[in-house]
C-alpha positions as CSV (number, residue, x, y, z in Angstrom):
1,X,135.7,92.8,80.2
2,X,133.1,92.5,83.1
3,X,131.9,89.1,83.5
4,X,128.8,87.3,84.9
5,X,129.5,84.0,86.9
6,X,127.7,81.3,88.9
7,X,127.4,78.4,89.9
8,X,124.8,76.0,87.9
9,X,122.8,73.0,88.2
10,X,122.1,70.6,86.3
11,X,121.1,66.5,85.8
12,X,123.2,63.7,84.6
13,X,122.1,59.9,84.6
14,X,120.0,60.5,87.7
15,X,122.3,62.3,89.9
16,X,122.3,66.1,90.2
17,X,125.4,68.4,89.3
18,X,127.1,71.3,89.3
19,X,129.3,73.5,87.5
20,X,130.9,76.7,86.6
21,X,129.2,79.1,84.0
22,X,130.8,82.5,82.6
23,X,129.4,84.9,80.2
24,X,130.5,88.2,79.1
25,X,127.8,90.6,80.9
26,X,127.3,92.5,77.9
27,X,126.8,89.8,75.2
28,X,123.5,90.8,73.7
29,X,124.1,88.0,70.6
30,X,123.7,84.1,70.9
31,X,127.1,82.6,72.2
32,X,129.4,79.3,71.1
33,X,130.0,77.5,74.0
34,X,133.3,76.1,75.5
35,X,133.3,73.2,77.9
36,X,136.1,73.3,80.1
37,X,137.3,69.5,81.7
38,X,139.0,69.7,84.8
39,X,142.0,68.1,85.5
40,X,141.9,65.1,88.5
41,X,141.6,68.5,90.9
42,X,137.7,69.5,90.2
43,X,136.8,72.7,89.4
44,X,139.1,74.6,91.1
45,X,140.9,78.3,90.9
46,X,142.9,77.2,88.0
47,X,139.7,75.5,86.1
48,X,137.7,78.6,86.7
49,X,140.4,80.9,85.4
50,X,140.2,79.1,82.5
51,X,136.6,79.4,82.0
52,X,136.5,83.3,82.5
53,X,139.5,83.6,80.1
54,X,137.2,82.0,77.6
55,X,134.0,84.0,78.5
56,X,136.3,87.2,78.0
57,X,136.9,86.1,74.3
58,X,133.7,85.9,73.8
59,X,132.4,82.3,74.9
60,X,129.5,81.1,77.3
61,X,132.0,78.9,79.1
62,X,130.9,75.7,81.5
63,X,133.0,73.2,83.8
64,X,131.2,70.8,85.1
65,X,132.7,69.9,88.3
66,X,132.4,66.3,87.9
67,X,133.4,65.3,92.0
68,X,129.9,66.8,92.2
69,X,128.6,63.6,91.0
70,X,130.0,61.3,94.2
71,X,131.1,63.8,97.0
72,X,133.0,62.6,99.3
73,X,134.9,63.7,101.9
74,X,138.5,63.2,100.5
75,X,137.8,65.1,98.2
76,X,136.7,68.4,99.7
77,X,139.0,71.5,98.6
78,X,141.0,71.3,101.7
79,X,142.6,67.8,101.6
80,X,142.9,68.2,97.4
81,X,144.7,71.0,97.9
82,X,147.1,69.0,100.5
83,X,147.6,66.8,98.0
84,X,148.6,69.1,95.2
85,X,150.9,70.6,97.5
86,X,152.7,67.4,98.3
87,X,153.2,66.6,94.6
88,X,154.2,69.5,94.1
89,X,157.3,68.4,96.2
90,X,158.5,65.6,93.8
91,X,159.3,66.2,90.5
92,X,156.4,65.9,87.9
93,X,157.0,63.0,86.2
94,X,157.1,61.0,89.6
95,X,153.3,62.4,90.0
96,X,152.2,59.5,88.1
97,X,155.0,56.8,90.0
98,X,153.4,54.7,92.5
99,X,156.6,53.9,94.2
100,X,157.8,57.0,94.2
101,X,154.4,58.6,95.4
102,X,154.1,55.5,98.6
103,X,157.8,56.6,99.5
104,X,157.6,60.3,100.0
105,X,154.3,59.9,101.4
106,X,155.8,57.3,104.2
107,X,157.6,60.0,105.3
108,X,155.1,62.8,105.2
109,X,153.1,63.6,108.3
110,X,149.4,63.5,106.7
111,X,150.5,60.9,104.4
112,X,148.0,58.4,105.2
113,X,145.1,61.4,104.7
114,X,147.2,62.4,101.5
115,X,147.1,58.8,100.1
116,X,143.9,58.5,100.4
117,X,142.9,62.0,98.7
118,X,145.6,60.9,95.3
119,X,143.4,57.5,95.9
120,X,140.4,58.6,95.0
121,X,141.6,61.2,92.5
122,X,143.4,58.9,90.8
123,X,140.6,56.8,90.8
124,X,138.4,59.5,89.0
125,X,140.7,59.2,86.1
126,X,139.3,56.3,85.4
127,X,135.8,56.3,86.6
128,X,133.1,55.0,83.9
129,X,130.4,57.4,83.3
130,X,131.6,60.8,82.9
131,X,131.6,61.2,79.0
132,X,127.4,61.3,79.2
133,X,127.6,63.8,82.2
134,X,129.9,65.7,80.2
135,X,127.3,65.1,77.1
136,X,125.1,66.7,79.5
137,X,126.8,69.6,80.5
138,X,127.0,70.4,76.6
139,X,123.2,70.2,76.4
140,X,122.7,72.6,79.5
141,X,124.7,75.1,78.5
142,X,122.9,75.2,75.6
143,X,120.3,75.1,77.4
144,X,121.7,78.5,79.1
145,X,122.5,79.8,75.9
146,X,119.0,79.6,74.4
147,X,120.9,79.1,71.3
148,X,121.5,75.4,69.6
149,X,125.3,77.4,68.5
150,X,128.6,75.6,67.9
151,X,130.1,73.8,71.3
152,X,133.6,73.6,71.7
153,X,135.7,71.8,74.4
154,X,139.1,71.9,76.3
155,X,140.4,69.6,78.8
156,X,143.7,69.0,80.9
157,X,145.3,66.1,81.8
158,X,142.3,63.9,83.1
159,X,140.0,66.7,81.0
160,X,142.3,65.9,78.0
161,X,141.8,62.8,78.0
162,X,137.9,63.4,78.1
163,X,137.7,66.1,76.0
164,X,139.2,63.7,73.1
165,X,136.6,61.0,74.1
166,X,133.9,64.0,73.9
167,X,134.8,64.7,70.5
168,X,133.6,61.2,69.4
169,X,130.5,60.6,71.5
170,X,127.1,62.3,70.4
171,X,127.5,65.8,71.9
172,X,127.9,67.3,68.4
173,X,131.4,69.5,69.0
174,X,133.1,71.5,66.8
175,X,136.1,71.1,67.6
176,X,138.5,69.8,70.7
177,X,141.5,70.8,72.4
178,X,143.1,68.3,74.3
179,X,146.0,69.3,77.0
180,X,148.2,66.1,77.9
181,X,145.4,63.6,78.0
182,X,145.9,60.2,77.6
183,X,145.0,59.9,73.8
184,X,141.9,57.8,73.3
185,X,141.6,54.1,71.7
186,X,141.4,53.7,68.0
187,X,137.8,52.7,68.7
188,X,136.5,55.6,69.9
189,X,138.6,57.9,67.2
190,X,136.5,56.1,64.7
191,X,133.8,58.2,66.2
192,X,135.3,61.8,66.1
193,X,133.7,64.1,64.1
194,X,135.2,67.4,64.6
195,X,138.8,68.6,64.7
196,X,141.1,67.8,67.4
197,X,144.3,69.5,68.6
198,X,146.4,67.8,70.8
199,X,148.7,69.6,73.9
200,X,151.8,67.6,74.8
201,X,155.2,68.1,76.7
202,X,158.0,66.5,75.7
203,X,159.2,65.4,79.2
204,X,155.6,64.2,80.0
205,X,157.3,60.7,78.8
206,X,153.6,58.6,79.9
207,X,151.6,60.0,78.2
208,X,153.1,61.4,75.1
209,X,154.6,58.1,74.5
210,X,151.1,57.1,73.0
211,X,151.1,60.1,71.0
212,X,152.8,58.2,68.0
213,X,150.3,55.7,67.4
214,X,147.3,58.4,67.9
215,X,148.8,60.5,64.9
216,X,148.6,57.2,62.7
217,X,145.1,56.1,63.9
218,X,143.9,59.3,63.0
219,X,146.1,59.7,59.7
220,X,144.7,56.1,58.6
221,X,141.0,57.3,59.8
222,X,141.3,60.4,57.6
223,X,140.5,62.6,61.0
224,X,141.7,65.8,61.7
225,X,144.0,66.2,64.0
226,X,147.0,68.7,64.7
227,X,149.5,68.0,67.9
228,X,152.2,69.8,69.5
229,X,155.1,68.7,71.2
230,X,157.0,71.5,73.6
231,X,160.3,70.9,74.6
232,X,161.1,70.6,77.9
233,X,157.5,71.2,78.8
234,X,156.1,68.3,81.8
235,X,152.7,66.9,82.4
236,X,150.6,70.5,83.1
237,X,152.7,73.3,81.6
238,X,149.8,75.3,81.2
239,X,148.9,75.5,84.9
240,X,150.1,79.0,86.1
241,X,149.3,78.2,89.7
242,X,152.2,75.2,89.9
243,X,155.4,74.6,89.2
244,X,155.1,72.3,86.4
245,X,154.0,76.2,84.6
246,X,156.2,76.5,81.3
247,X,155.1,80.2,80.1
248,X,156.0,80.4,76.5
249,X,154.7,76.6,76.0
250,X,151.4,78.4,78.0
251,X,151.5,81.2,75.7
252,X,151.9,79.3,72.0
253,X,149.0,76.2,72.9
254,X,146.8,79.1,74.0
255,X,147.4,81.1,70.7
256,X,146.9,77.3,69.1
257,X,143.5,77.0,71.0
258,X,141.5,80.0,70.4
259,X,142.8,79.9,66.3
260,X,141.1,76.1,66.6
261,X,138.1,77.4,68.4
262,X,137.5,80.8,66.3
263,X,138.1,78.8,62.6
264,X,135.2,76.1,63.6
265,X,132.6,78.2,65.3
């Protein structure tokens, strides 16, 4: 399927943004839209394959690229990339050990550059304020759409985390897939409105630890919500371009996505 991309602007509490938009080029009908939520990385290769996967099935697909909001230099492409490939030298579940991170790092030539990079990435996983850019992401690529059609969103690690916390703010999804995000607090599932499908591997021991005690918060809240555990699976087993990549765990929350996504547009 030939597709139409770009880049695309657009305002979020006063600051100005930009993110990734695809289409299919031949889509003469209104489109639902799919938000796709970066991991810590930005919008990067893996982000935007993502995106065009989802434009291909049909889907006017936008991720905001939400370093766009507070560039800095640490964050350009270059030194993120340096710092993937230096995690990608420990084993993932010491990607989110401090200790373990500070000792390979004293040892690694551009670890003080490095450190500083995971510093601020890191830090962007817990930076207030990106649920109402992400609420306004929704509206412009409806917006884009000239259409007021369902919205839909997926997210990854960081991005699941949001796309969960999405889901219960006032962007009016349809549904939400979240890939091995921390779960959000009971507060905020109060809010949900839409149904949620959580992403989990089993060896991803941080964060699907909480899963547990999401499953009854939403059972006792009388939200939907479906979750899958893979075995074996670490933190990012759907990220072809690492090798945390687990193919048939890939393959099945894929399958699990687009069946969420096609029964609630």
């Amino acid at each position: 399927m030939r597709l139409e991309t770009e880049w695309s602007e657009f305002e979020a509490d006063g600051a100005r943004l930009r993110g990734y938009l695809a289409r299919p080029a031949a889509a003469a009908d209104a489109l639902p839209i799919a938000i796709v939520i970066q991991e810590a990385w930005g919008v990067d290769p893996h982000i935007r394959d993502i995106a065009d996967r989802l434009a291909s099935c049909g889907y006017l697909a936008f991720a905001p690229d939400l370093h766009s909001r507070d560039p800095r230099p640490e964050l350009a492409p270059e030194r993120v990339d340096a710092a993937k490939a230096f995690l990608d030298t420990l084993p993932p579940g010491a990607w989110g050990d401090e200790q373990a991170r500070t000792e390979a790092l004293s040892r690694h030539a551009d670890g003080a550059a490095i450190g500083e990079t995971l510093g601020s990435l890191f830090a962007g996983v817990q930076r207030e304020g990106h649920v109402p850019v992400l609420e306004a992401a929704v509206a412009h690529a409806r917006e884009r759409a000239d259409t007021t059609a369902a919205a839909v969103s997926i997210g990854f690690c960081m991005g699941g985390g949001l796309s969960a916390q999405l889901a219960a703010s006032g962007a009016g999804l349809a549904a939400a897939a979240c890939f091995y995000g921390m779960p959000p607090t009971r507060e905020q599932a109060q809010s949900i409105s839409c149904p949620v499908l959580g992403i989990y591997g089993s060896e991803d021991e941080r964060i699907t630890s909480q899963v547990p005690a999401f499953v009854e918060t939403m059972c006792e809240l009388g939200k939907p919500f479906e979750h899958h555990i893979y075995d074996g699976a670490p933190h990012a087993f759907f990220n072809d371009t690492r090798p945390s990549y687990r193919v048939t765990a890939a393959r099945d929350a894929w399958a699990r996505t687009l069946t969420l996504f096609a029964q609630n547009v």
